[in-house]
C-alpha positions as CSV (number, residue, x, y, z in Angstrom):
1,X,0.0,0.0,0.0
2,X,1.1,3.3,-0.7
3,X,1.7,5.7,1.7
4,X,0.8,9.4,1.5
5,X,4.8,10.7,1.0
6,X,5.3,7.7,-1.9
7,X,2.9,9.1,-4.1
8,X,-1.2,9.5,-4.8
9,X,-2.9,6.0,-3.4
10,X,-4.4,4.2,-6.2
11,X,-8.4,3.2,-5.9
12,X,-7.4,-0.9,-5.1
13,X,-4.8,0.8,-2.3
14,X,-7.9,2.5,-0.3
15,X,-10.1,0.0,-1.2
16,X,-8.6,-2.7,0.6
17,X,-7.4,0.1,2.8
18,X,-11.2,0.4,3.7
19,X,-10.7,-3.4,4.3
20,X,-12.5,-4.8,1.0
21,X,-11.6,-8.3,0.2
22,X,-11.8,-7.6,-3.1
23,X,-10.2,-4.1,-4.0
24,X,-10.2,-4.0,-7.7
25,X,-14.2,-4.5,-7.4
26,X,-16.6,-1.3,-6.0
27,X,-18.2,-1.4,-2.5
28,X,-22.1,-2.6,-2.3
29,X,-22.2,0.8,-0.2
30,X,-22.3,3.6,-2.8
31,X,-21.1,6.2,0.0
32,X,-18.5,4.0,0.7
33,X,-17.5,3.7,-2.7
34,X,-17.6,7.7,-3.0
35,X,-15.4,7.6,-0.5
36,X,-12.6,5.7,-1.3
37,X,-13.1,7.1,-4.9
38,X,-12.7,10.7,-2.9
39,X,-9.3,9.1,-1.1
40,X,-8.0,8.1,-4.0
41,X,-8.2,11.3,-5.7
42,X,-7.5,13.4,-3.2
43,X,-3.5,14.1,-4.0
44,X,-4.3,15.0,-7.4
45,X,-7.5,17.5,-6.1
46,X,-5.1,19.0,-4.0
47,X,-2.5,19.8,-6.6
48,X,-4.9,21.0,-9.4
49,X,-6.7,22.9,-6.9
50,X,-3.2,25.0,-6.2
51,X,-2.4,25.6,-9.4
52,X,-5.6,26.9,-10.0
53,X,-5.4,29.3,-6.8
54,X,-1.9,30.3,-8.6
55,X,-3.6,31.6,-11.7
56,X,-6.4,33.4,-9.7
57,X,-4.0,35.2,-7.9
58,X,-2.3,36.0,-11.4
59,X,-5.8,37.0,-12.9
60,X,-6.5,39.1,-9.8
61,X,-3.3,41.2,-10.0
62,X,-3.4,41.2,-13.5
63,X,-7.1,41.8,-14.5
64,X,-9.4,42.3,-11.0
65,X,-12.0,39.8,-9.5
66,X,-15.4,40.4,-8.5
67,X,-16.1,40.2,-4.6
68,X,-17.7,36.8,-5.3
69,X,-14.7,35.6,-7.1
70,X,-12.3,36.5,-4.9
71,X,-14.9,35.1,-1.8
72,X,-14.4,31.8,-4.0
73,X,-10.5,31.7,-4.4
74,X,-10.4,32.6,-0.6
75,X,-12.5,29.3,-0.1
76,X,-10.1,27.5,-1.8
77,X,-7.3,28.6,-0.3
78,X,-9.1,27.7,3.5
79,X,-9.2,24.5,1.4
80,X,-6.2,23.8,0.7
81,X,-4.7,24.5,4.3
82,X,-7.1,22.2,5.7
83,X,-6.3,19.3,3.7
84,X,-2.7,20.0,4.1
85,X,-3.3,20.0,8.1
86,X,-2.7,24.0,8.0
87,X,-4.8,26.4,10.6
């Protein structure tokens, strides 16, 4: 099993993970499914979802954002430090 400074887990790693006797087959439990679907693509969310922040910050020096927009890309960032175990 992968661990999370080896690289992204793979969907059979949280799966069994999750303790399925089968991991290259789905749960029964469709929530529990989401789940480790979630898990699984949580390192590449995370990463995509900072370079995105990168090129709103860009576009709001650059350009401007709207208070919405930049009520959106401060969401993110609150985001971002959660998952990474930031206050």
């Amino acid at each position: 099993m992968a661990n999370p400074k080896s690289g992204p887990w793979s969907l059979e790693d949280v799966r069994r993970a999750m303790g399925s006797t089968k991991p290259k087959s789905p749960f029964d439990d469709p929530e529990r499914e989401a789940a480790a679907r979630l898990s699984a693509g949580a390192a590449e969310l995370l990463q995509t979802s900072k370079g995105v922040v990168r090129i709103l910050d860009a576009v709001r020096y650059q350009v401007g954002l709207g208070p919405s927009q930049i009520a959106r890309l401060e969401a993110a960032r609150t985001a971002i430090a959660k998952m990474e175990g930031r206050p």
